[in-house]
C-alpha positions as CSV (number, residue, x, y, z in Angstrom):
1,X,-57.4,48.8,58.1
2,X,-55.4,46.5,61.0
3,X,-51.4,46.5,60.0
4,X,-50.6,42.9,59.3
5,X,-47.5,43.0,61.0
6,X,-46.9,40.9,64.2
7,X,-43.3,41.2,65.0
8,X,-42.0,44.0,67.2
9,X,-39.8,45.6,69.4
10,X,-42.5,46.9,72.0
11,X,-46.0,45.6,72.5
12,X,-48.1,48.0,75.1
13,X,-51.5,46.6,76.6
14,X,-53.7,49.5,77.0
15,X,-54.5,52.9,75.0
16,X,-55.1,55.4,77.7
17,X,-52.4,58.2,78.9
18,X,-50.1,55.8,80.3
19,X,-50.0,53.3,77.0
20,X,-50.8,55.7,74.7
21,X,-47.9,58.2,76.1
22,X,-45.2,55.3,76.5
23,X,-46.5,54.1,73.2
24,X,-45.9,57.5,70.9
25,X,-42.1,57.7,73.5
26,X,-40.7,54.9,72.4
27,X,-42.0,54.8,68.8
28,X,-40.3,58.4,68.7
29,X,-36.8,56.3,69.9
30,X,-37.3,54.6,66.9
31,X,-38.5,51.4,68.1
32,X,-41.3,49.1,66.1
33,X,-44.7,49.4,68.5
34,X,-48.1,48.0,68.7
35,X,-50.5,49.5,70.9
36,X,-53.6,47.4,71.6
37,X,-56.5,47.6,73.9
38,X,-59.9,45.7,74.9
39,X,-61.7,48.4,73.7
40,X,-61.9,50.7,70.6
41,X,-59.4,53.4,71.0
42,X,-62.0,56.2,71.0
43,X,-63.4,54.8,74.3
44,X,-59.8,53.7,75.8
45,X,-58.8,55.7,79.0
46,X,-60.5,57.4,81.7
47,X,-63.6,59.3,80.0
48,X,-63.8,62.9,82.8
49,X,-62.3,65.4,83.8
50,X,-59.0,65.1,86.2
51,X,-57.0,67.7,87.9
52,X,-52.8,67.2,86.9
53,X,-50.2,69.3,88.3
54,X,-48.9,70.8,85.0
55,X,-45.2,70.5,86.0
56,X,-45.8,66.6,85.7
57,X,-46.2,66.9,81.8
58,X,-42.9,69.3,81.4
59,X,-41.1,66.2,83.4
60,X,-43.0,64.0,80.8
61,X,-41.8,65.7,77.8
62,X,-45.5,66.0,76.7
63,X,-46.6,69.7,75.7
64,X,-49.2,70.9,78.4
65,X,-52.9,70.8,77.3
66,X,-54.6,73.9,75.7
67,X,-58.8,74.4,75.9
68,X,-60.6,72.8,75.2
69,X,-58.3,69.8,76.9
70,X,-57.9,71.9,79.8
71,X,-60.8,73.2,80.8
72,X,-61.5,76.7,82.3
73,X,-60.8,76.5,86.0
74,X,-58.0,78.9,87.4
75,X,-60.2,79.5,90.8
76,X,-59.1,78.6,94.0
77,X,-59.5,75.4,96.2
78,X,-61.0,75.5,99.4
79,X,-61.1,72.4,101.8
80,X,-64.3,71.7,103.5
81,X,-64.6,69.2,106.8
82,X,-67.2,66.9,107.2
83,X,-69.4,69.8,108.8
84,X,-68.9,71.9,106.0
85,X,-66.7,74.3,107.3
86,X,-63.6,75.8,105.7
87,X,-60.5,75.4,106.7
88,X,-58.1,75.8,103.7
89,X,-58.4,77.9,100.8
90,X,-55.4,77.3,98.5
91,X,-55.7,80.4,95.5
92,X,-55.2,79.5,92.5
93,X,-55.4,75.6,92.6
94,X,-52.3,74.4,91.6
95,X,-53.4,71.2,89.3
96,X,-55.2,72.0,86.2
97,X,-58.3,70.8,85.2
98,X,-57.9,68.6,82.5
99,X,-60.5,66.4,79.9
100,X,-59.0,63.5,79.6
101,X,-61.3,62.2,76.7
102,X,-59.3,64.9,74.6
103,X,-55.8,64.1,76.4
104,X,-56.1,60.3,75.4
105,X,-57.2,61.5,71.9
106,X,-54.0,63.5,71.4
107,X,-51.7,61.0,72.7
108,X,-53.3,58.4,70.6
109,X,-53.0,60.6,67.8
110,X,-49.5,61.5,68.7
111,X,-48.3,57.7,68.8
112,X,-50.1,57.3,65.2
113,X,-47.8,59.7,64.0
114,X,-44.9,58.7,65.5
115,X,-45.8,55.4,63.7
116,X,-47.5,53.5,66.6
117,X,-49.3,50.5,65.7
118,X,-52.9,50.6,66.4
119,X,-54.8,47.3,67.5
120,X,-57.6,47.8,68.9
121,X,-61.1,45.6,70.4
122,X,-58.1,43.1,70.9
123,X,-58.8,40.8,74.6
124,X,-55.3,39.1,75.3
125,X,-56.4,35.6,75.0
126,X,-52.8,33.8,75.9
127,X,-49.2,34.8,77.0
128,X,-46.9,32.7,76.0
129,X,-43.6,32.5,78.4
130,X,-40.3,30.9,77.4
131,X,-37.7,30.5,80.0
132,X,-39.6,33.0,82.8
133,X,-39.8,35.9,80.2
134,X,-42.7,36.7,77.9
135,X,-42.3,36.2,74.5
136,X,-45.9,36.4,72.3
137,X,-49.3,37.4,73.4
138,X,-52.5,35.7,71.6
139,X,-55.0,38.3,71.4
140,X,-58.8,38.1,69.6
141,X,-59.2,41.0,67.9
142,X,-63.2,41.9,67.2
143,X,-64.0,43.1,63.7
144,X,-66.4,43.0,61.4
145,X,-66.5,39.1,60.6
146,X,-66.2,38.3,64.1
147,X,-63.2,37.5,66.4
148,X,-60.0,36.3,64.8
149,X,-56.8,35.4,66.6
150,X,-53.7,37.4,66.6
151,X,-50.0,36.3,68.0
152,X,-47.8,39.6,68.1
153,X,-44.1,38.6,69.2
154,X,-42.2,41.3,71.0
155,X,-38.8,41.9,73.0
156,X,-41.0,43.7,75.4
157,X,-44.4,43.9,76.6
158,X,-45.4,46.6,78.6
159,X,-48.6,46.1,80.9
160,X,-50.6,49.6,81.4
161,X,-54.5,48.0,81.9
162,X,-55.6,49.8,84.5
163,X,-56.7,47.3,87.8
164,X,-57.2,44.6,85.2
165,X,-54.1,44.2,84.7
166,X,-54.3,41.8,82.0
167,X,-50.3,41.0,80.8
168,X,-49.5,41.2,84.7
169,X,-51.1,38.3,86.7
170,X,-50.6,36.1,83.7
171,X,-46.4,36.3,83.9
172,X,-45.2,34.1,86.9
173,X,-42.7,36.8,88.2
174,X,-45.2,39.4,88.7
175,X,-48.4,37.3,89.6
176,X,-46.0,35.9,92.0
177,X,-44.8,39.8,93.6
178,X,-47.7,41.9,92.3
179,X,-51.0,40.6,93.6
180,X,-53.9,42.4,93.1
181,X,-54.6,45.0,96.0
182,X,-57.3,43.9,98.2
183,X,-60.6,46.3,99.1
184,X,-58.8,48.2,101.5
185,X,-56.7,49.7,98.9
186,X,-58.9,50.3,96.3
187,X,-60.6,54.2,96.5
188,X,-64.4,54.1,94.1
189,X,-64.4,57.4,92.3
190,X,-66.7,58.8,90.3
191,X,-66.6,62.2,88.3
192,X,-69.5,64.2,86.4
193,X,-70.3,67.2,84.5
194,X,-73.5,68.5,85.1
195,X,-76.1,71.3,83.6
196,X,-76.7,73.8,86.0
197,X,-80.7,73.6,86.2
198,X,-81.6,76.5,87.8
199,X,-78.9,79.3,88.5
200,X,-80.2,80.8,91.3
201,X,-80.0,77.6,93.1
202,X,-76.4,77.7,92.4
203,X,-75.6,81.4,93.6
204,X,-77.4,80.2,96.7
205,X,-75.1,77.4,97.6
206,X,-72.0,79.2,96.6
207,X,-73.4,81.9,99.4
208,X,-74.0,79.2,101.8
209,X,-70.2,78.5,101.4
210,X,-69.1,81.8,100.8
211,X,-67.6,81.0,97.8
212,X,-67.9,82.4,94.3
213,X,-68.1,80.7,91.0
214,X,-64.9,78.8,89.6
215,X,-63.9,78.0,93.2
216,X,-63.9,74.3,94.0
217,X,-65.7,73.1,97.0
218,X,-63.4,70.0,98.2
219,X,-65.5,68.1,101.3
220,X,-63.4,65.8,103.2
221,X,-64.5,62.7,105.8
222,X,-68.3,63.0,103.9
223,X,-68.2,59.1,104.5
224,X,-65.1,58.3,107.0
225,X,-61.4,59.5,106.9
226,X,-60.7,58.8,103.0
227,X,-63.4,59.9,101.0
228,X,-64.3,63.4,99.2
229,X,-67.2,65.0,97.6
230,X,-66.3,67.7,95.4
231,X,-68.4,70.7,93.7
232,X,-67.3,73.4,91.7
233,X,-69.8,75.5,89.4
234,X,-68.4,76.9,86.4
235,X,-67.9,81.1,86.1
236,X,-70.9,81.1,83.5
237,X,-73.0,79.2,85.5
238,X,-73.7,76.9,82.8
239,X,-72.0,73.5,84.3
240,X,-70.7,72.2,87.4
241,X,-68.0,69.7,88.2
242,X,-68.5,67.2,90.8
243,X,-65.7,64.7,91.7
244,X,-66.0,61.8,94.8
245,X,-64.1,59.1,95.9
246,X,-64.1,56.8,98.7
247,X,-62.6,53.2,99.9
248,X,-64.3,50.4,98.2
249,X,-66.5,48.5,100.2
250,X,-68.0,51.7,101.7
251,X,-69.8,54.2,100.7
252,X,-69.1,54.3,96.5
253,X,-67.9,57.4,94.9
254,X,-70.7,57.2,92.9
255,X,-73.2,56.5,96.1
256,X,-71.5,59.9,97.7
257,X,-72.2,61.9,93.8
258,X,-75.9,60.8,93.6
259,X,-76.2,61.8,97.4
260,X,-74.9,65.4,95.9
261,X,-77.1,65.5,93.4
262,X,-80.1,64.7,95.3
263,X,-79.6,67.3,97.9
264,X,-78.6,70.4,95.5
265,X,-81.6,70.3,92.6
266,X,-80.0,73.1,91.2
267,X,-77.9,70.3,89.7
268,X,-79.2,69.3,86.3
269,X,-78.7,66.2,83.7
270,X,-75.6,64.7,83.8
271,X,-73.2,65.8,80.2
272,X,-70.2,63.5,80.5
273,X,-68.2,61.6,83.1
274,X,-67.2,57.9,84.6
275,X,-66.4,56.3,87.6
276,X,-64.0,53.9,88.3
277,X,-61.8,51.7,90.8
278,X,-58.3,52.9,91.8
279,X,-55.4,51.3,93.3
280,X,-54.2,53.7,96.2
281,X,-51.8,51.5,97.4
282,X,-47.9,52.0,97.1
283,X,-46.5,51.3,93.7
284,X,-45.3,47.7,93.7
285,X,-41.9,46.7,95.1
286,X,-41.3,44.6,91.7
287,X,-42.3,46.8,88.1
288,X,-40.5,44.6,85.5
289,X,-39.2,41.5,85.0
290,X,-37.0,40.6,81.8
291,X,-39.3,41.0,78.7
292,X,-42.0,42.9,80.9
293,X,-42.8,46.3,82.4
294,X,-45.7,47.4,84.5
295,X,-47.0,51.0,84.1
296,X,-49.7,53.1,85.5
297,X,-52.4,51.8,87.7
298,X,-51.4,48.1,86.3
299,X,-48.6,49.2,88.7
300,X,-50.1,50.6,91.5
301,X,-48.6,54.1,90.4
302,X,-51.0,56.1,91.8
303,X,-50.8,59.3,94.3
304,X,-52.7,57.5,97.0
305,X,-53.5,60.7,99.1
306,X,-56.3,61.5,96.5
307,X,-56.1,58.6,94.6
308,X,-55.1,60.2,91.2
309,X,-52.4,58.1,88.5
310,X,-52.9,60.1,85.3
311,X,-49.6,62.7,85.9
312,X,-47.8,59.5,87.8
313,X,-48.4,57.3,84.8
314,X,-47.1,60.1,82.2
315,X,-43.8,60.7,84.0
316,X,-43.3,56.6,84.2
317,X,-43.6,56.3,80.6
318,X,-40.5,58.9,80.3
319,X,-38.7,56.9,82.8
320,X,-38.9,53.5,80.9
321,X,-39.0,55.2,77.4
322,X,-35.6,56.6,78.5
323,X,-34.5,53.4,80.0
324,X,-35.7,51.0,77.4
325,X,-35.7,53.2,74.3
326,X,-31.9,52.9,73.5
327,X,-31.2,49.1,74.8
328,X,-30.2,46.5,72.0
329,X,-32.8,44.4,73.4
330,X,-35.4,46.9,75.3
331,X,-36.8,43.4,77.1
332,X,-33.3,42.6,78.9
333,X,-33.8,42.1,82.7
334,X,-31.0,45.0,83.2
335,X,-32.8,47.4,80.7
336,X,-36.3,47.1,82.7
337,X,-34.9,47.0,86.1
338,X,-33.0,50.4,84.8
339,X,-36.9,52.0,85.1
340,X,-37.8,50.4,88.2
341,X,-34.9,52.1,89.7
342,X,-35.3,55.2,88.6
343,X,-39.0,55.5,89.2
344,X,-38.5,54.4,92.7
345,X,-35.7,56.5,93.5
346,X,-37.6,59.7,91.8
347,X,-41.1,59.0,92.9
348,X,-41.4,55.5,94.9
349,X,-40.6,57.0,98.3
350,X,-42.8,60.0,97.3
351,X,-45.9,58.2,96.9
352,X,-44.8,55.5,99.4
353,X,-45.2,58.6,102.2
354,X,-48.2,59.9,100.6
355,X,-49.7,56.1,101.1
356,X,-48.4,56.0,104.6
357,X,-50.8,58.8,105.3
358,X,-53.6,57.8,103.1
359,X,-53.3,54.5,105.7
360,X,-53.5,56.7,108.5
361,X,-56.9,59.0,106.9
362,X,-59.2,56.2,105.7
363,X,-59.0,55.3,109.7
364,X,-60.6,58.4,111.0
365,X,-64.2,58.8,111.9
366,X,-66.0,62.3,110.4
367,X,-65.2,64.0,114.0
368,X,-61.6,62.7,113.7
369,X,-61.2,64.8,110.3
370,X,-62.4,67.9,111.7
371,X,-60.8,68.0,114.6
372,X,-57.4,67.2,112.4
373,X,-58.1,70.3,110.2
374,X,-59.5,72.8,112.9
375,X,-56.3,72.2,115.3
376,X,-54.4,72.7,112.2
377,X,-52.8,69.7,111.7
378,X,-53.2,70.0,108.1
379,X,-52.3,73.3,106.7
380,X,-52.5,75.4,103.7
381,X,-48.9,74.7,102.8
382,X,-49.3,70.9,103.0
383,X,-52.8,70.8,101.3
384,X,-50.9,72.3,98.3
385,X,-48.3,70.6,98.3
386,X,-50.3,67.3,98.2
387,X,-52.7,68.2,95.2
388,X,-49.4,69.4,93.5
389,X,-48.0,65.8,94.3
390,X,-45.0,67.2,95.8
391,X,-43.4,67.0,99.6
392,X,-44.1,70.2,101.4
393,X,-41.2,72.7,101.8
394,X,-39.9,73.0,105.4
395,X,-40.5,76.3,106.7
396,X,-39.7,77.3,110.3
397,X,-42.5,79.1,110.9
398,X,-44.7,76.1,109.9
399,X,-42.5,73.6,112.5
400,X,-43.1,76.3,114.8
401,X,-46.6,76.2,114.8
402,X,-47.2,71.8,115.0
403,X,-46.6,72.1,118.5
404,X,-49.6,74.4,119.7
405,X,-51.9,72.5,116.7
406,X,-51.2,69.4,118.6
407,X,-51.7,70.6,122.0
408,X,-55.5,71.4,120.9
409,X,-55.5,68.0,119.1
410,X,-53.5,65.5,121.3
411,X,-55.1,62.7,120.7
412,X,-54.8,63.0,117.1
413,X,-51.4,64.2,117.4
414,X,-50.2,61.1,119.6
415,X,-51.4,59.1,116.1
416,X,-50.2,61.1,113.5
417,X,-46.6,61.4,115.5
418,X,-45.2,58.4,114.6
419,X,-46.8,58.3,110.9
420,X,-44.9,61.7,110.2
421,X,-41.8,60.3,111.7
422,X,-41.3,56.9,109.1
423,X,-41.5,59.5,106.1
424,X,-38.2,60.5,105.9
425,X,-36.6,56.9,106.5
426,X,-39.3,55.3,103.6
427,X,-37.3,58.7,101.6
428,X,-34.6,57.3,102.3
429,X,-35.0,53.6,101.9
430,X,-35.9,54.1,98.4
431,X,-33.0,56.2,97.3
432,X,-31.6,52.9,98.0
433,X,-33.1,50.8,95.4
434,X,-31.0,48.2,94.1
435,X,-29.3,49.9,91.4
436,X,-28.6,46.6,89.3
437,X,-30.6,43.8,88.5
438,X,-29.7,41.6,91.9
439,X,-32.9,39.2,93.3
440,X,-31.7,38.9,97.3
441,X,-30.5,42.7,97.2
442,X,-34.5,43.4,96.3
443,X,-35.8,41.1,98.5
444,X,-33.7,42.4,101.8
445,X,-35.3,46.1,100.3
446,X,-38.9,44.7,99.9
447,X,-38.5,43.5,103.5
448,X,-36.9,47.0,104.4
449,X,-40.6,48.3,103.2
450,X,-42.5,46.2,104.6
451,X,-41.4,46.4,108.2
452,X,-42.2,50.3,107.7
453,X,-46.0,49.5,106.5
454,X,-46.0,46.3,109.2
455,X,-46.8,44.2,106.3
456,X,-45.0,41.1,104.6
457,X,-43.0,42.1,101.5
458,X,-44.1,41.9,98.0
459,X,-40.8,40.4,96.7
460,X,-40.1,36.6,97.9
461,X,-36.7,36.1,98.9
């Protein structure tokens, strides 16, 4: 039965790991919390299977999944070129392979207990905005008699929709500073488990890869720089896992997944999985405003190299839980602009860099990306470190050896030069965030970030 209350200290839009993580945080802080969504809760969140680096929920303050959430899948990960050769095999993969159908179910259930509010089949009809700041949402909530309104006041309101980003382009402030990301940064992905239909079939293409069975299969460049199809058949050759992705307006993820699936019958009927559209872009410049907080992919926070948000969304929700969770009023302009510091000094410049070179991928042709990986411009140690969502270590044996890989690649060198050279000044230039609510101070930094993507700022001066 729907809790009658409307009056709270925290409203969050949207009940998958992001929402349903910062939801159970700050209820556990002792705040009053509603947690709504569009859709029922048991079909909130991403519905497949995603690899997270496990250190990202420790850093959350989430315990790690156990099976069935995490799913069997300790093998190694080898990277594949667009000609199907390998160039990297990375043993054991460091990201686990995670079901996030059960991960949103335990958060959910976790934020329950915790005393969460649960509203859910609610569409935010109205926002209603007092003096720039947010201070009621309208939503209709669907039930049995039909659709009845619902006005839910809060001191804060935190916006973690996905893309939609419902709350978002309907406050001024962050309409204004947080468009929505055009095509160009927007990666289609689509994930499926699969029967295996014949298992023969499947011992035949592991051969042809010379790979054995746990070991994931990651093809880069299958259609142009930024794009993926992945296969990995499960020990018991029972399933297999296929993951693809790919810059909208191109080839779909889910275009590059049939295209699998054609080509390898051994591939059975399809048992679970989803596809959608994923900001890749660099987490917006602005993330709250007083009364309002952006989260997850609603905030571009998303580890644009591979286009994956769930462990970036999770360690958000500590940040603002920690900021917010203690405030007198967890709305107030310096309580919010507390998180947007200190996600953009911990991971801003992180996944700024990681975008840089996203930028710099999705404009190679097929030949482009095997050239890159056969000169050995992309190595073992910095494959890792990116599907760990880390920056590489610097090792002196690895500097050593960028020299000869670009003299057998100098074309490709001559571009990726001056790409690896801005990454250490976009570290540094968000390690400078504004520490303190100040307008012009985050407008000369939004500039500052701009100039190093050649782009106009988010923020307006």
């Amino acid at each position: 039965m729907q809790d009658a209350r409307n009056d709270f200290d925290v409203v969050v839009l949207g009940a998958g790991t992001a929402g349903a993580a910062v939801a159970w945080m700050l209820a556990r802080a002792g705040r009053r919390v509603a947690l709504t969504d569009v859709r029922s809760f048991h079909a909130a969140g991403a519905r497949w299977v995603n690899g997270v680096p496990p250190w990202m929920f420790d850093r959350a303050g989430i315990p790690r999944p156990e099976a069935p959430e995490r799913r069997p899948g300790d093998g190694p990960f080898s990277l594949l070129g667009p000609s199907g050769r390998k160039h990297v095999t990375l043993s054991p993969s460091p990201v686990w392979s995670v079901d996030m159908r059960l991960l949103v179910r335990r958060l959910q259930r976790m934020a329950r207990e915790a005393g969460v509010v649960p509203v859910e089949r609610a569409r935010l009809a109205d926002v209603e905005v007092a003096g720039g700041r947010p201070r009621a949402i309208v939503l209709g909530v669907e039930g049995r008699g039909g659709s009845v309104r619902r006005r839910l006041t809060a001191s804060l309101f935190i916006d973690a929709s996905g893309l939609a980003a419902a709350l978002r382009r309907r406050v001024p402030l962050l309409a204004r500073d947080c468009p929505p990301p055009p095509r160009m940064h927007v990666c289609t992905a689509a994930q499926a488990i699969c029967r295996v239909r014949d298992a023969e079939g499947a011992r035949r293409f592991l051969d042809r890869y010379d790979a054995r069975p746990g070991e994931v299969l990651g093809q880069v460049g299958v259609a142009g720089g930024y794009s993926t199809g992945n296969v990995a058949v499960a020990s018991d050759f029972d399933e297999v896992d296929l993951l693809s992705g790919a810059i909208a307006g191109g080839a779909s993820g889910m275009a590059i997944l049939d295209a699998i699936r054609g080509r390898e019958p051994w591939i059975g009927e399809r048992v679970f999985g989803g596809a959608s559209a994923i900001p890749i872009r660099r987490p917006y410049d602005r993330l709250s405003g007083p009364g309002v907080a952006l989260i997850g992919n609603a905030a571009c926070q998303v580890f644009g190299a591979h286009g994956s948000g769930i462990g970036v969304g999770l360690v958000a929700a500590r940040l603002l839980a920690d900021a917010v969770g203690a405030a007198d009023d967890p709305g107030d302009a310096a309580a919010t602009w507390a998180y947007q510091h200190a996600f953009h000094v911990e991971l801003g410049g992180l996944l700024a860099g990681y975008d840089l070179g996203r930028r710099f991928s999705q404009n190679l042709s097929p030949d482009d990306v095997e050239a890159l990986l056969s000169a050995g411009l992309l190595d073992a140690r910095q494959y890792a470190a990116a599907l760990d969502q880390r920056l590489p270590a610097v090792d002196l044996a690895g500097i050593l050896q960028k020299p000869r890989a670009a003299l057998r690649c100098p074309r490709l060198a001559a571009r990726l030069g001056p790409v690896v050279a801005r990454m250490p000044l976009i570290l540094r230039l968000y390690r400078r965030h504004p520490e303190r609510p100040d307008e012009r101070a985050l407008a000369w930094w939004s500039r500052g970030v701009a100039r190093q993507f050649n782009e106009l700022p988010d923020v307006a001066a």
